[in-house]
mmCIF file as gemmi writes it, N, C-alpha and C atoms, coordinates in Angstrom:
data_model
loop_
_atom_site.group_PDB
_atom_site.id
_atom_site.type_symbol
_atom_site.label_atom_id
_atom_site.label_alt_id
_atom_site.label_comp_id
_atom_site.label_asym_id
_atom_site.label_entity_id
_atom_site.label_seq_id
_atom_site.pdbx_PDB_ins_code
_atom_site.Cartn_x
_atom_site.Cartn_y
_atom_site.Cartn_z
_atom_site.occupancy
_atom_site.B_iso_or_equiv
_atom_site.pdbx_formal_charge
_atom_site.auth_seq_id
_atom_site.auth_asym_id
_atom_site.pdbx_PDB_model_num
ATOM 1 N N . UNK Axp A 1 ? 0.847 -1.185 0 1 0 ? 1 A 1
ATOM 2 C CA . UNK Axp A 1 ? 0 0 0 1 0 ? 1 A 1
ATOM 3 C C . UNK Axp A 1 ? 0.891 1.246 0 1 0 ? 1 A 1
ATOM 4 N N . UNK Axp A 2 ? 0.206 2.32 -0.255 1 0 ? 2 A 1
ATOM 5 C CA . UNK Axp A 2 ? 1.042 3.411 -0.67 1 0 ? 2 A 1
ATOM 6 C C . UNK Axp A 2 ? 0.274 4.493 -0.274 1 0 ? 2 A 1
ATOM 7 N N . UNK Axp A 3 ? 0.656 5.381 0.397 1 0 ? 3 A 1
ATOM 8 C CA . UNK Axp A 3 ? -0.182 7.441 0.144 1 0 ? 3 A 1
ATOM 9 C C . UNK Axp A 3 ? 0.099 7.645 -0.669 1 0 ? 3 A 1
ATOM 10 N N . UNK Axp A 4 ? -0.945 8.353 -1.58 1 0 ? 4 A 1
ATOM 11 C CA . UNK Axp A 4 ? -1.003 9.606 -2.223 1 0 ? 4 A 1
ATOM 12 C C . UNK Axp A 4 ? -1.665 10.443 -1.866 1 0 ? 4 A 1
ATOM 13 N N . UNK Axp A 5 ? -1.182 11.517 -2.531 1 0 ? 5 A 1
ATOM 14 C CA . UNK Axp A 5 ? -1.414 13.118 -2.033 1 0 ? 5 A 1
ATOM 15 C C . UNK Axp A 5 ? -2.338 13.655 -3.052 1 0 ? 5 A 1
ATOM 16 N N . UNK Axp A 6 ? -3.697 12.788 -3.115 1 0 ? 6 A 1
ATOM 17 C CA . UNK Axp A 6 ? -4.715 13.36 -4.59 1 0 ? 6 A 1
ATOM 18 C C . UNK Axp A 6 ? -4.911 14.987 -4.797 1 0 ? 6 A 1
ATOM 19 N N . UNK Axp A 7 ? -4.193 15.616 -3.925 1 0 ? 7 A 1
ATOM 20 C CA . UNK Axp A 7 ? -4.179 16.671 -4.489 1 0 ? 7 A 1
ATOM 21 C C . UNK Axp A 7 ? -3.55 17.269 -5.334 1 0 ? 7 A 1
ATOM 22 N N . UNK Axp A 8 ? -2.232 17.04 -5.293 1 0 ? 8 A 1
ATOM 23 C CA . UNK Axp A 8 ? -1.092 16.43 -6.269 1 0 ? 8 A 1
ATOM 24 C C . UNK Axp A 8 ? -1.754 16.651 -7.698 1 0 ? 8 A 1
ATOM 25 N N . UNK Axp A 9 ? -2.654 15.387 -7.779 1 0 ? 9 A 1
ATOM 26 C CA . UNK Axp A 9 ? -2.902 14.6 -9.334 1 0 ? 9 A 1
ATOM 27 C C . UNK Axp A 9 ? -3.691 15.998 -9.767 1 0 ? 9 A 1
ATOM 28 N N . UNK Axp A 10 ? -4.809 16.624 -8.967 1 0 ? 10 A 1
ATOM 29 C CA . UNK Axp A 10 ? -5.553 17.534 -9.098 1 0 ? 10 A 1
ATOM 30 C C . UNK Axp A 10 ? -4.784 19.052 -9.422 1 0 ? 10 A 1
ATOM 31 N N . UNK Axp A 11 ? -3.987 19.328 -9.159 1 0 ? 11 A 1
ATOM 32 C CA . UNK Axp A 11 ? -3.125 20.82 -9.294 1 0 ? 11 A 1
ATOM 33 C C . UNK Axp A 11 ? -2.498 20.446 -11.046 1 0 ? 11 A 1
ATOM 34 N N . UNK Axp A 12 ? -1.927 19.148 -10.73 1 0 ? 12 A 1
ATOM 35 C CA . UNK Axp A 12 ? -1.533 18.633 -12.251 1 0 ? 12 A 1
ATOM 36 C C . UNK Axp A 12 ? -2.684 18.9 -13.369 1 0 ? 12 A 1
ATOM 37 N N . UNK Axp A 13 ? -3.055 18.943 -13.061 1 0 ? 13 A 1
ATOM 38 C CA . UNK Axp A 13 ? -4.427 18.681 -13.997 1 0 ? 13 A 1
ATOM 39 C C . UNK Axp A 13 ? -5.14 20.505 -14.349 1 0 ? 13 A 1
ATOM 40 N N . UNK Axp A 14 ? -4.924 21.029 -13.415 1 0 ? 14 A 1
ATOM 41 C CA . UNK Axp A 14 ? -5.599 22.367 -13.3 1 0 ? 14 A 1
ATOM 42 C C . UNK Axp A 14 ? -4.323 23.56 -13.826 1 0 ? 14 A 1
ATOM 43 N N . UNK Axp A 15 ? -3.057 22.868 -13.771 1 0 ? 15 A 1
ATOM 44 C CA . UNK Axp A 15 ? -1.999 23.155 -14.8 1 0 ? 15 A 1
ATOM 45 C C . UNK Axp A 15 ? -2.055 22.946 -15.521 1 0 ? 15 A 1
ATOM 46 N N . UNK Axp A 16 ? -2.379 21.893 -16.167 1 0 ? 16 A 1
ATOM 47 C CA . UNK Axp A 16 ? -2.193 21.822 -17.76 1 0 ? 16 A 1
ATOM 48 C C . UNK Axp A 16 ? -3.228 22.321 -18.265 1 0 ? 16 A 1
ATOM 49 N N . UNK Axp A 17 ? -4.437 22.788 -18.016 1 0 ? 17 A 1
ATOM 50 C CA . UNK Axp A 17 ? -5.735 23.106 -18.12 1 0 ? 17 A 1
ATOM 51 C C . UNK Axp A 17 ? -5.114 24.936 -18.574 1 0 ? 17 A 1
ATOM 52 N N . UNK Axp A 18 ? -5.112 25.482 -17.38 1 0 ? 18 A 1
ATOM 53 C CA . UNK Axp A 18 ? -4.19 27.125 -17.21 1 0 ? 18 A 1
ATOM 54 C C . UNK Axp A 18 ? -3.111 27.487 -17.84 1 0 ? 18 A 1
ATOM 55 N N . UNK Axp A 19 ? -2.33 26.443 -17.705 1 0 ? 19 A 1
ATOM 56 C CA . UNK Axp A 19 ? -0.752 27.158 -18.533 1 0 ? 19 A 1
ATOM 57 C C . UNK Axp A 19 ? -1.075 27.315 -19.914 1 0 ? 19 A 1
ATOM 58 N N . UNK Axp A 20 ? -1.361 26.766 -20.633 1 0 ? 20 A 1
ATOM 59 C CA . UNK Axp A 20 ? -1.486 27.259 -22.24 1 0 ? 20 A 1
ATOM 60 C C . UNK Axp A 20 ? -1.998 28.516 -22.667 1 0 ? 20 A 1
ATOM 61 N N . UNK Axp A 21 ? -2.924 28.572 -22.014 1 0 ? 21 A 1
ATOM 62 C CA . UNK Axp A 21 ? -3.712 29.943 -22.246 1 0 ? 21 A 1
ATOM 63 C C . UNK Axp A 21 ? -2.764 31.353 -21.358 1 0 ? 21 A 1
ATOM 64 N N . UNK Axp A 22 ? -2.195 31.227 -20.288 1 0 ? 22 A 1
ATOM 65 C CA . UNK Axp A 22 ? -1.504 32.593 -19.606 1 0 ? 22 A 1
ATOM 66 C C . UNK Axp A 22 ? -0.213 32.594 -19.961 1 0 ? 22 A 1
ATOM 67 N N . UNK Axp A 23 ? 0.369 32.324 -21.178 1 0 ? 23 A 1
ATOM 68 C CA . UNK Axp A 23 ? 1.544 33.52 -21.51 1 0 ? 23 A 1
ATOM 69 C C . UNK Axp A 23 ? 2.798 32.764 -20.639 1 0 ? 23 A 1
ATOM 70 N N . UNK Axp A 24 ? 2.908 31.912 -20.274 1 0 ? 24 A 1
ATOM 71 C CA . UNK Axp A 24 ? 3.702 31.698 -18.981 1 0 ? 24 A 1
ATOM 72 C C . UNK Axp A 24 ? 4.6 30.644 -19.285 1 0 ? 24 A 1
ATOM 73 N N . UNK Axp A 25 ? 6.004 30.544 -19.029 1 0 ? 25 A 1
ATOM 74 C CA . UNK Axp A 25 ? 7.484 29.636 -19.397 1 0 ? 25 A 1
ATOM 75 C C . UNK Axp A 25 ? 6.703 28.515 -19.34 1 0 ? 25 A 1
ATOM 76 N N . UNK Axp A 26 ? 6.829 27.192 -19.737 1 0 ? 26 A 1
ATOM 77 C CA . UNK Axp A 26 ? 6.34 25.867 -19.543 1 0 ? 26 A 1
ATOM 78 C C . UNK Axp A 26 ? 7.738 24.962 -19.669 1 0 ? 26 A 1
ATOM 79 N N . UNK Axp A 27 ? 8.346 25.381 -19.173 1 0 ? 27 A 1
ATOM 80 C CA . UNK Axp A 27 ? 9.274 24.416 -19.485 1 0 ? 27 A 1
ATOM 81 C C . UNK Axp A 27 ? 9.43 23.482 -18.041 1 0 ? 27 A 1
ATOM 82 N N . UNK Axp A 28 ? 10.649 22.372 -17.461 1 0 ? 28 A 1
ATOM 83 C CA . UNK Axp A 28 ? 10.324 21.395 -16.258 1 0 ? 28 A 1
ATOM 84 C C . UNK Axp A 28 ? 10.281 22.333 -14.874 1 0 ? 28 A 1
ATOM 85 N N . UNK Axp A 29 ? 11.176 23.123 -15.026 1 0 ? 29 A 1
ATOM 86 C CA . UNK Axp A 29 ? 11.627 23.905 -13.851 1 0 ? 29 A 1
ATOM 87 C C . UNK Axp A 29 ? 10.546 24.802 -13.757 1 0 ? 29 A 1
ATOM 88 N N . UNK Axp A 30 ? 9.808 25.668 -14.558 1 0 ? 30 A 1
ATOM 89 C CA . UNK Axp A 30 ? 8.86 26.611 -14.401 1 0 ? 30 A 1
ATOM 90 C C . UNK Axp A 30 ? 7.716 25.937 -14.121 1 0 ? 30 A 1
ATOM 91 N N . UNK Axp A 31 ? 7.57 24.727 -14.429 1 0 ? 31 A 1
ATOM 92 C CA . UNK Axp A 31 ? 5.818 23.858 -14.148 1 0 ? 31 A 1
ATOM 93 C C . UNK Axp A 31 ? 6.305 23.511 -12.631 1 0 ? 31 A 1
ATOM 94 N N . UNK Axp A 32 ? 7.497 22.887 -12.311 1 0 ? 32 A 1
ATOM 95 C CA . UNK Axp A 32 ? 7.655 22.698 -10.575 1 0 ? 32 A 1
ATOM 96 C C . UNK Axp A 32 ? 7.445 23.47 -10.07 1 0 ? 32 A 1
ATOM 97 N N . UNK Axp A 33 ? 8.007 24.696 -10.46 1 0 ? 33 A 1
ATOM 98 C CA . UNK Axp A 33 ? 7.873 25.854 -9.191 1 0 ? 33 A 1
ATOM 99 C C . UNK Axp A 33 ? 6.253 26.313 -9.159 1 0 ? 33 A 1
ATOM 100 N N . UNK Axp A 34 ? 5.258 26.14 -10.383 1 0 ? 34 A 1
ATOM 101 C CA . UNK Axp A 34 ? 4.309 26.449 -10.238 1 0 ? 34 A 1
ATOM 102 C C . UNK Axp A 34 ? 3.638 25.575 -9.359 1 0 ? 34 A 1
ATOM 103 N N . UNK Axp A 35 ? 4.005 24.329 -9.365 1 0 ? 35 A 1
ATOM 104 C CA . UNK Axp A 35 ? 3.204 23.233 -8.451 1 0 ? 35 A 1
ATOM 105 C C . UNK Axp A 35 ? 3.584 23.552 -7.241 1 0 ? 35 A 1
ATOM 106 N N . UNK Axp A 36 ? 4.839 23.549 -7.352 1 0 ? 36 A 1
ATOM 107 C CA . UNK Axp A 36 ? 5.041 23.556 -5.655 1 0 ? 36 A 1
ATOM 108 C C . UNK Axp A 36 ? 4.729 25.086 -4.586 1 0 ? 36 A 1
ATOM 109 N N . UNK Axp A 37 ? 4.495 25.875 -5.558 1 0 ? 37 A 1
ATOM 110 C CA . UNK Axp A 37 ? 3.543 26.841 -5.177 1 0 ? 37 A 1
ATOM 111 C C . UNK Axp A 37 ? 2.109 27.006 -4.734 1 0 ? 37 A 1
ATOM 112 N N . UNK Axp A 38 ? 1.56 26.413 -5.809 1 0 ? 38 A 1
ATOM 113 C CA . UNK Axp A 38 ? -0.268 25.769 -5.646 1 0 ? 38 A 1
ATOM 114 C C . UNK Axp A 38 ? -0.267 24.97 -4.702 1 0 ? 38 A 1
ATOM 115 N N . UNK Axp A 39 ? 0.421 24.142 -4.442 1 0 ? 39 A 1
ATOM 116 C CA . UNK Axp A 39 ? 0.434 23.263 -3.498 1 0 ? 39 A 1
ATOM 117 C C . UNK Axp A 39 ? 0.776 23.035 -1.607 1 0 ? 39 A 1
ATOM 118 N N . UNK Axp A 40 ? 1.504 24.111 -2.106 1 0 ? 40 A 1
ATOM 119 C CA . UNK Axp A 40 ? 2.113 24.921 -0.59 1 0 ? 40 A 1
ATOM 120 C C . UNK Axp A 40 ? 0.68 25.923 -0.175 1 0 ? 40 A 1
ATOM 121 N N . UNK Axp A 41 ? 0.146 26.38 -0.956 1 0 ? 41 A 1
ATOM 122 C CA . UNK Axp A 41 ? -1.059 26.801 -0.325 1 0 ? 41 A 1
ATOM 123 C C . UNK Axp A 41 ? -2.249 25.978 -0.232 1 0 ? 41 A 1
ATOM 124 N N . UNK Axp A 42 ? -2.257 25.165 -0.449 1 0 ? 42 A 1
ATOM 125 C CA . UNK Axp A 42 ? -3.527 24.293 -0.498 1 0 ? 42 A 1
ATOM 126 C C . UNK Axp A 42 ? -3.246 22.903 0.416 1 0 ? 42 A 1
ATOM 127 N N . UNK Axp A 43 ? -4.306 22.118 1.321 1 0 ? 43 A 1
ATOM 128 C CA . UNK Axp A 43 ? -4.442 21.199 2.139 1 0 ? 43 A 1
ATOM 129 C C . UNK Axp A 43 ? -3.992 19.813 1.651 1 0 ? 43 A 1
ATOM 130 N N . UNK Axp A 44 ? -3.496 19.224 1.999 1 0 ? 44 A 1
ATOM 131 C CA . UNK Axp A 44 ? -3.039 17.556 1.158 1 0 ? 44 A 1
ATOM 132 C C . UNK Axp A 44 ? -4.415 16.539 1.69 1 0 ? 44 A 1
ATOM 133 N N . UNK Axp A 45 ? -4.64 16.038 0.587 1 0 ? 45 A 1
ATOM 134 C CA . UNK Axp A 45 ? -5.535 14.934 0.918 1 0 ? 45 A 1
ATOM 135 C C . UNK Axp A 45 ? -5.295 14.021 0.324 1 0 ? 45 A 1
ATOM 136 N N . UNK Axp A 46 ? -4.716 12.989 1.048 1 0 ? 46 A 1
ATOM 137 C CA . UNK Axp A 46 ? -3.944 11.773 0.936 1 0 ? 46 A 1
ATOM 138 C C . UNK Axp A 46 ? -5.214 10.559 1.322 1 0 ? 46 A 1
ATOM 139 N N . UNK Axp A 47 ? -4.769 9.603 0.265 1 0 ? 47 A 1
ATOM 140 C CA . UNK Axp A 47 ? -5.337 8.215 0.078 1 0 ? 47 A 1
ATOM 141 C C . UNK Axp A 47 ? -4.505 7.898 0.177 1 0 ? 47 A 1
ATOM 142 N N . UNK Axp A 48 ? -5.244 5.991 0.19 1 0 ? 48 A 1
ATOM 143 C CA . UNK Axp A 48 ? -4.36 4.665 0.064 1 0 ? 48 A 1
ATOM 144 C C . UNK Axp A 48 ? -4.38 3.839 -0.975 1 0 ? 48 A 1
ATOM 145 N N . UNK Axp A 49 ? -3.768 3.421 -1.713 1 0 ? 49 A 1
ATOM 146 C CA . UNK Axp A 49 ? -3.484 3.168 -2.389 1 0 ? 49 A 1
ATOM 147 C C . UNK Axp A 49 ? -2.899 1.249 -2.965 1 0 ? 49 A 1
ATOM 148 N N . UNK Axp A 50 ? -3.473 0.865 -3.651 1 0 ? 50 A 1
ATOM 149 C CA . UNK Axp A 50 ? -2.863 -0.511 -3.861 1 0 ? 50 A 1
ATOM 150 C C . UNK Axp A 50 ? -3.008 -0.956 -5.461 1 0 ? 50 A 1
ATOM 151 N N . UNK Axp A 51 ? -1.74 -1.261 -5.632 1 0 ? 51 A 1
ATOM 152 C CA . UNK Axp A 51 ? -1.572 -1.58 -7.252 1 0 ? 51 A 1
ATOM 153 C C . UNK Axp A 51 ? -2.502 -0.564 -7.655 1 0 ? 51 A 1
ATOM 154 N N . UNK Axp A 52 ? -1.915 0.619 -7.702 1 0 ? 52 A 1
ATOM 155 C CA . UNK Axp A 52 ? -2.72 1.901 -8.516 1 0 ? 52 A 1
ATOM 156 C C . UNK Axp A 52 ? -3.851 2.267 -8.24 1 0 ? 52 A 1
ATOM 157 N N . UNK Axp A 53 ? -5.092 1.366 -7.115 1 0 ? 53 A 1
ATOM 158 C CA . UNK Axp A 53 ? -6.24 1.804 -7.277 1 0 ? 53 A 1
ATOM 159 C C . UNK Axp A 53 ? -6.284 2.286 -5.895 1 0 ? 53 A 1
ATOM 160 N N . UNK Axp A 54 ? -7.642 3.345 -6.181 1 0 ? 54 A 1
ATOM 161 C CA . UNK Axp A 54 ? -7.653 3.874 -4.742 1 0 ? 54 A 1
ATOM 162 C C . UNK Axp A 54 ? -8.531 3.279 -3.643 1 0 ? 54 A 1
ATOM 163 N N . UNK Axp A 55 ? -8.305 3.252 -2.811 1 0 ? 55 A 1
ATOM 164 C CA . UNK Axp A 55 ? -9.162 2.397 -1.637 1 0 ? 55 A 1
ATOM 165 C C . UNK Axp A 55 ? -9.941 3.436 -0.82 1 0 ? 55 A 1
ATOM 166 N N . UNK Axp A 56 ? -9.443 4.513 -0.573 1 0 ? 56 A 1
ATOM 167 C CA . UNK Axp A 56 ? -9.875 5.609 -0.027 1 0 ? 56 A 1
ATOM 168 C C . UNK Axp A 56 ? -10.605 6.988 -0.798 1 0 ? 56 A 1
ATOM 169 N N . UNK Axp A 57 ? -11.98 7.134 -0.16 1 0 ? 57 A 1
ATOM 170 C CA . UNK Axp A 57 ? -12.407 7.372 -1.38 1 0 ? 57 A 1
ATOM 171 C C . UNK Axp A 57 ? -12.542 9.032 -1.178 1 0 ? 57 A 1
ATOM 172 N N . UNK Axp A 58 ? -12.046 10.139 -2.186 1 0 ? 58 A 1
ATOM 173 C CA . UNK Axp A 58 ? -12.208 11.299 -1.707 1 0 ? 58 A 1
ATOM 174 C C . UNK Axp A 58 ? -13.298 12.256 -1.988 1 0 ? 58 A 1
ATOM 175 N N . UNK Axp A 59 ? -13.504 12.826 -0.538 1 0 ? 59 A 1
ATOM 176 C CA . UNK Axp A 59 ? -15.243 13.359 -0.533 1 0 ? 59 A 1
ATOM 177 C C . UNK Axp A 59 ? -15.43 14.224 -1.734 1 0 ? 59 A 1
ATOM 178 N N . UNK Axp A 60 ? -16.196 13.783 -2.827 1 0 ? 60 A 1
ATOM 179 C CA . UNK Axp A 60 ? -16.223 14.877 -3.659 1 0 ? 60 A 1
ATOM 180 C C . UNK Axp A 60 ? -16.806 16.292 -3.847 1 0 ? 60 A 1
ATOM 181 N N . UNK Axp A 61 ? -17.626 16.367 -2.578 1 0 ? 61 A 1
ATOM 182 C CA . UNK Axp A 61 ? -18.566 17.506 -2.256 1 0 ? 61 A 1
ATOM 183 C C . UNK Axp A 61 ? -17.346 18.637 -1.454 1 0 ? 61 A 1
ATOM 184 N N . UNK Axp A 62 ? -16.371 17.886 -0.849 1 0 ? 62 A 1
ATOM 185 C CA . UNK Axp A 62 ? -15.016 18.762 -0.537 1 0 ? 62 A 1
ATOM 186 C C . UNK Axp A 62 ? -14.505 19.155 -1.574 1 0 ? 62 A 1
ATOM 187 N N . UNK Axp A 63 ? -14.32 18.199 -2.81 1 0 ? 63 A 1
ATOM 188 C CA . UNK Axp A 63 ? -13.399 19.017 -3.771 1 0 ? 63 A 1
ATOM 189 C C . UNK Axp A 63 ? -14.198 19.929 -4.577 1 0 ? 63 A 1
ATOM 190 N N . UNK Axp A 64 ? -15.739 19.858 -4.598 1 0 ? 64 A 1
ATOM 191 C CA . UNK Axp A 64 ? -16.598 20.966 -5.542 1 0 ? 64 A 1
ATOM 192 C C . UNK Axp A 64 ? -16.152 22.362 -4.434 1 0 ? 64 A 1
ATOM 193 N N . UNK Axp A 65 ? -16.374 22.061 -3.576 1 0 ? 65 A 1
ATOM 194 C CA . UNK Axp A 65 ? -16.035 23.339 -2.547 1 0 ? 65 A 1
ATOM 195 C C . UNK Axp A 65 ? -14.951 23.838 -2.317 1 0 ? 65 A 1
ATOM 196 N N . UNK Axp A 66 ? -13.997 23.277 -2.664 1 0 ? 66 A 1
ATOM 197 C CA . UNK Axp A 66 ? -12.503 23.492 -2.674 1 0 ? 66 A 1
ATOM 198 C C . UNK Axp A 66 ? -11.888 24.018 -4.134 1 0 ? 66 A 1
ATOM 199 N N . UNK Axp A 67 ? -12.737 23.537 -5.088 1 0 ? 67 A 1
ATOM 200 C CA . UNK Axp A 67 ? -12.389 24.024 -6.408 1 0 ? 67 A 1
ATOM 201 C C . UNK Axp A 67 ? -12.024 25.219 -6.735 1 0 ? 67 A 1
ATOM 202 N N . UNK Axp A 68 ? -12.925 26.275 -6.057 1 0 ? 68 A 1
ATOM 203 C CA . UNK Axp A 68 ? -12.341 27.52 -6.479 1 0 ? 68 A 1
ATOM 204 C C . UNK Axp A 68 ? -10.971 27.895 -5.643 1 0 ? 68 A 1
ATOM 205 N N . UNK Axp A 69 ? -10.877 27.367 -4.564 1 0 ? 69 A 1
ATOM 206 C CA . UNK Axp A 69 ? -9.385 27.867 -3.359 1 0 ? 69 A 1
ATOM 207 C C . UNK Axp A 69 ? -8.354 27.031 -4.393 1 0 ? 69 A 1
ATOM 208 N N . UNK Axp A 70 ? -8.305 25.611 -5.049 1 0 ? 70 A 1
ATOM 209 C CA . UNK Axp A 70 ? -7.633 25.204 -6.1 1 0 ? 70 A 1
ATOM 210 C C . UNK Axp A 70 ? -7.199 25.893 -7.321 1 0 ? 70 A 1
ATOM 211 N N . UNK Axp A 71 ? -8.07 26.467 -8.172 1 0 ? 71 A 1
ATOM 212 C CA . UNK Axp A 71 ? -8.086 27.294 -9.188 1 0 ? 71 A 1
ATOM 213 C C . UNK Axp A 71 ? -7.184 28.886 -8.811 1 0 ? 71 A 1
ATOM 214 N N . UNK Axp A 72 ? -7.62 29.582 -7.354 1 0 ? 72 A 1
ATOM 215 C CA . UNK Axp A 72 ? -7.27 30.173 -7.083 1 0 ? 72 A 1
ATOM 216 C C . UNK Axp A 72 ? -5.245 30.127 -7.185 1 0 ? 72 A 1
ATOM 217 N N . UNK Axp A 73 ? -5.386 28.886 -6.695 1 0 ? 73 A 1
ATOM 218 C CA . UNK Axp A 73 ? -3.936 28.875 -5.545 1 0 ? 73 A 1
ATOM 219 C C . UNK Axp A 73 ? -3.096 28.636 -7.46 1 0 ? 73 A 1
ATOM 220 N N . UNK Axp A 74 ? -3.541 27.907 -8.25 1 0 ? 74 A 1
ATOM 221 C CA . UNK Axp A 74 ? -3.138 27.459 -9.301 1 0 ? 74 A 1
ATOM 222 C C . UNK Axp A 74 ? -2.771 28.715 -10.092 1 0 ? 74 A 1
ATOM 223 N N . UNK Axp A 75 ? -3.689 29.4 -10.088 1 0 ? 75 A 1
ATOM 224 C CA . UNK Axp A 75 ? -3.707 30.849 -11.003 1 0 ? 75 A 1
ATOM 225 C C . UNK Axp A 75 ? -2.389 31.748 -10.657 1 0 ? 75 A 1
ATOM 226 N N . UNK Axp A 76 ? -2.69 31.584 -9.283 1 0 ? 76 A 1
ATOM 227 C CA . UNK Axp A 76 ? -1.508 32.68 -8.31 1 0 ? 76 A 1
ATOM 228 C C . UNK Axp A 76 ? -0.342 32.507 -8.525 1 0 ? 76 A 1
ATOM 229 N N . UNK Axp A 77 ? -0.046 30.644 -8.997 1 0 ? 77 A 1
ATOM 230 C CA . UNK Axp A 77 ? 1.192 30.636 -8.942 1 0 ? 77 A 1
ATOM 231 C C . UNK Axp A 77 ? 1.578 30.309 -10.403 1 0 ? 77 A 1
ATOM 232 N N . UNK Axp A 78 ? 0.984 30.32 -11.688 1 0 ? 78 A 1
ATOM 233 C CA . UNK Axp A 78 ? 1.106 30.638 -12.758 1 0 ? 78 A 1
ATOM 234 C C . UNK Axp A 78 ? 1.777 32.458 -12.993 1 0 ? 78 A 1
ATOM 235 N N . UNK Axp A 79 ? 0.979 33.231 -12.617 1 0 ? 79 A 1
ATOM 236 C CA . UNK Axp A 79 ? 1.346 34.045 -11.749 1 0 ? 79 A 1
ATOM 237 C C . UNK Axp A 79 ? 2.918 34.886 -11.631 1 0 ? 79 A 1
ATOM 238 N N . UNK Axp A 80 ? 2.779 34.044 -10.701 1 0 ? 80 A 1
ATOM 239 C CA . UNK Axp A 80 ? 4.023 34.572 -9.931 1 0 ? 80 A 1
ATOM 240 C C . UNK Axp A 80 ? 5.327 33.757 -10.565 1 0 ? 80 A 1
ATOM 241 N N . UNK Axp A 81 ? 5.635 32.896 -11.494 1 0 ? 81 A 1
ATOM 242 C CA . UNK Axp A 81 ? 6.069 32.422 -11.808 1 0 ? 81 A 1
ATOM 243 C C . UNK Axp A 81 ? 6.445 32.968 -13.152 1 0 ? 81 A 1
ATOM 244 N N . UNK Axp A 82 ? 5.325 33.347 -13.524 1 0 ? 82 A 1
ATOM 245 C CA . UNK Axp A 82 ? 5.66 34.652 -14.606 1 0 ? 82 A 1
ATOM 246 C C . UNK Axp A 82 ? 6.034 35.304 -14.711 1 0 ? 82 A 1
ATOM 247 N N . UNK Axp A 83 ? 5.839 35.827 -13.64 1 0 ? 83 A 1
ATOM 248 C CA . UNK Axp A 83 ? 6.488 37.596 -13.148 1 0 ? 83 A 1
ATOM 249 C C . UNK Axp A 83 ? 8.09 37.202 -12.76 1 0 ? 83 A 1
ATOM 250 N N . UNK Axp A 84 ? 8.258 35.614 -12.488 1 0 ? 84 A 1
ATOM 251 C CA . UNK Axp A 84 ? 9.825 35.665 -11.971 1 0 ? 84 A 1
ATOM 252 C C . UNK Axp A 84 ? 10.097 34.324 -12.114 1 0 ? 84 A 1
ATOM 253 N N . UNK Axp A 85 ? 10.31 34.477 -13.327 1 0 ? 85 A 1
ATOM 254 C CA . UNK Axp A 85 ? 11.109 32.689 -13.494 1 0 ? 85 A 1
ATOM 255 C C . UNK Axp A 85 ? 12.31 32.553 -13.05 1 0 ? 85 A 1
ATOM 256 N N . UNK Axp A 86 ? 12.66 31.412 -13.151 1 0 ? 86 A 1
ATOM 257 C CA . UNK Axp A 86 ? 13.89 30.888 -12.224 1 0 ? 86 A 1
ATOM 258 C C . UNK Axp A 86 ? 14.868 29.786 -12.913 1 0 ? 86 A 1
ATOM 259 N N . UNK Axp A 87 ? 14.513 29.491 -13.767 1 0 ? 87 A 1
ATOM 260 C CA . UNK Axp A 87 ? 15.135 29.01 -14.64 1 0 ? 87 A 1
ATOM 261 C C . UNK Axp A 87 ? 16.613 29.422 -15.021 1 0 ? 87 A 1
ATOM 262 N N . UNK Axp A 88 ? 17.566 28.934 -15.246 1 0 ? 88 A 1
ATOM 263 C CA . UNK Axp A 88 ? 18.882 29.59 -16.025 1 0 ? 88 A 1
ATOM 264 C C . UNK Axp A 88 ? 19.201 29.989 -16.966 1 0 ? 88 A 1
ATOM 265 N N . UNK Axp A 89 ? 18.196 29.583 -18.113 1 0 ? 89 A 1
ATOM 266 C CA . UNK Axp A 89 ? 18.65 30.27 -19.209 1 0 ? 89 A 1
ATOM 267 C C . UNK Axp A 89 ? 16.974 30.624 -19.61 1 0 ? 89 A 1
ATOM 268 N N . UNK Axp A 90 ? 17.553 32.092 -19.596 1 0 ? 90 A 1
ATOM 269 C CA . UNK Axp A 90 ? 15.933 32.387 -20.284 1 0 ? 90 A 1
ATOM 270 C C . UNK Axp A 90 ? 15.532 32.58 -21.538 1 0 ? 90 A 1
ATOM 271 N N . UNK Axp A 91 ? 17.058 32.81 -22.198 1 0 ? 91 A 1
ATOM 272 C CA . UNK Axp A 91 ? 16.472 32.828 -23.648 1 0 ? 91 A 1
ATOM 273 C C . UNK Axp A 91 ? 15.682 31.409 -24.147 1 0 ? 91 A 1
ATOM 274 N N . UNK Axp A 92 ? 14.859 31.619 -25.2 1 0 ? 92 A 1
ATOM 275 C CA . UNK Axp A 92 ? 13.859 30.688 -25.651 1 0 ? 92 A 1
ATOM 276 C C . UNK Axp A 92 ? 12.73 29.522 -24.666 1 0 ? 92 A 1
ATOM 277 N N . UNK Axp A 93 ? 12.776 30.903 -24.032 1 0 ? 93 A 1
ATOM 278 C CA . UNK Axp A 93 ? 11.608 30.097 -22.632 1 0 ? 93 A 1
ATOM 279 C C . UNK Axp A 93 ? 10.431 30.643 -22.459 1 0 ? 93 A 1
């Protein structure tokens, strides 16, 4: 058995959704720092896990309610990531 952090899978997802459309570096280093931004503001909700499936099941009436503090935290750090990449070479980024 294993944790995961389904919030994780969810920020992933609400990135690739956002980044195309805002103008913003996509390259490995600029999508981490965006995650680990969204993610630093937002709650972990961890399952269990076995051979890939989930056993633990997550309340989905939490994540409709949580969606916008998600979207939020996602946006912010698209964001701010824009305004200050970190990357080393910025040409062609």
């Amino acid at each position: 058995m294993m944790l995961v952090n389904i919030m994780e899978m969810i920020v992933d997802a609400k990135i690739a959704n956002y980044l195309p459309d805002m103008d913003c570096c996509q390259c490995e280093e600029c999508v981490l720092n965006i995650k680990c931004l969204a993610l630093n503001k937002l709650p972990p909700k961890y399952v269990s896990t076995h051979k890939g499936e989930l056993f633990s099941r997550v309340d989905q009436t939490m994540l409709r309610q949580s969606s916008v503090d998600i979207d939020f935290a996602v946006i912010q750090a698209i964001d701010f990531v824009k305004a200050n990449p970190r990357h080393e070479n910025q040409e062609n980024k």
